[in-house]
C-alpha positions as CSV (number, residue, x, y, z in Angstrom):
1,X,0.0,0.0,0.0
2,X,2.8,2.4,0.6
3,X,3.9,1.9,-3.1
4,X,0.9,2.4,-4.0
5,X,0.9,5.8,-2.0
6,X,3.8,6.8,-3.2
7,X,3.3,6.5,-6.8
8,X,-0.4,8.6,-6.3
9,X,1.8,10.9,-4.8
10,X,4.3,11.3,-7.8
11,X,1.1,11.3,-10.5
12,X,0.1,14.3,-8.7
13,X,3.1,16.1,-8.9
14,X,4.0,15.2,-12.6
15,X,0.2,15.9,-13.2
16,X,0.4,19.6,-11.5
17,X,3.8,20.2,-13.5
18,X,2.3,19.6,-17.1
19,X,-1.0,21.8,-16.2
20,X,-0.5,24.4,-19.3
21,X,-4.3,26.3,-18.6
22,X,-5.8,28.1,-18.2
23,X,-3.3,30.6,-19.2
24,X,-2.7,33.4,-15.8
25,X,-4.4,36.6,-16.1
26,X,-1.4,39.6,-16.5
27,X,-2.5,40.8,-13.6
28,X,-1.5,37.2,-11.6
29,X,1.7,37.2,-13.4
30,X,2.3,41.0,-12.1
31,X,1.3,40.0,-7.9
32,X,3.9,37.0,-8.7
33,X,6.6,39.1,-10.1
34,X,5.8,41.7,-6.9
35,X,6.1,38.7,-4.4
36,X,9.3,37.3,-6.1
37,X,10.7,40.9,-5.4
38,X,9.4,41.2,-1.9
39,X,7.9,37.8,-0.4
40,X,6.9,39.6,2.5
41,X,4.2,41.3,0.7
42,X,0.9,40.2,1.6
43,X,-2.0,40.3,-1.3
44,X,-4.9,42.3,-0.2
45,X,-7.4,44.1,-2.8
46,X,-4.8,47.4,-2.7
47,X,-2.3,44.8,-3.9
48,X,-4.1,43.5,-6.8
49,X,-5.4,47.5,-7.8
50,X,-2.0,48.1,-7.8
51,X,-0.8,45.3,-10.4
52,X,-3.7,45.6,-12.8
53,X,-2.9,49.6,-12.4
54,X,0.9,48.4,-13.6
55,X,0.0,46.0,-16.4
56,X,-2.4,49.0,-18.1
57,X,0.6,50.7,-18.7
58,X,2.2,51.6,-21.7
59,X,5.1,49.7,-22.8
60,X,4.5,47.2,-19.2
61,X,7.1,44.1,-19.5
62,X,6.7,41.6,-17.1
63,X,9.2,40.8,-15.3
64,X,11.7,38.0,-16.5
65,X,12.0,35.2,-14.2
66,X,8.2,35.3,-13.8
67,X,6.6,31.8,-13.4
68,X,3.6,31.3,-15.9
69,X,2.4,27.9,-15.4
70,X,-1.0,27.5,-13.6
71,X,0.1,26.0,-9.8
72,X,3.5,26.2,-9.7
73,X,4.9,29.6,-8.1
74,X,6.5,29.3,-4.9
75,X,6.8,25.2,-5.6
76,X,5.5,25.1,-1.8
77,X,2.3,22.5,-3.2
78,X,4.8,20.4,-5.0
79,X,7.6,20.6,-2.2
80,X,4.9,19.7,0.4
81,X,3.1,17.0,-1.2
82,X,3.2,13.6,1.3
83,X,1.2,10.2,1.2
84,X,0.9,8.3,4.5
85,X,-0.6,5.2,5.0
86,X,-2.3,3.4,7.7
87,X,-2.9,-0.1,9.1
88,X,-6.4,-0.6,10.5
């Protein structure tokens, strides 16, 4: 059963890496780019105005580095992900 666990448990990440969409709105991209450059920012609805306020722009460029796959960002999901399994 642990096998068993363990492979569910590596579908799932291999799964989550391949998920291509929905594409991530400009203004997702922009509050991950802002994180990246200070992870103590916390998202609130001022947060957010502010990034869609920066991707109207003229001439905006996201920043390089900037993660675009759905569910992948910090990796924390990915790094996280356990399966336990239990005798009854």
């Amino acid at each position: 059963m642990d096998g068993l666990g363990e492979r569910a448990q590596e579908d799932v990440k291999e799964t989550i890496n391949q998920i291509t969409s929905p594409p991530l709105s400009p203004i997702t991209l922009e509050l991950r780019a802002m994180k990246h450059k200070n992870p103590a920012l916390k998202i609130t609805g001022a947060t957010v105005g502010e990034a869609a306020a920066r991707v109207r722009q003229p001439g905006y460029q996201l920043a390089s580095g900037t993660s675009d796959k759905p569910l992948i960002d910090s990796k924390l999901m990915i790094t996280t992900l356990t399966h336990t399994t239990e005798t009854k």
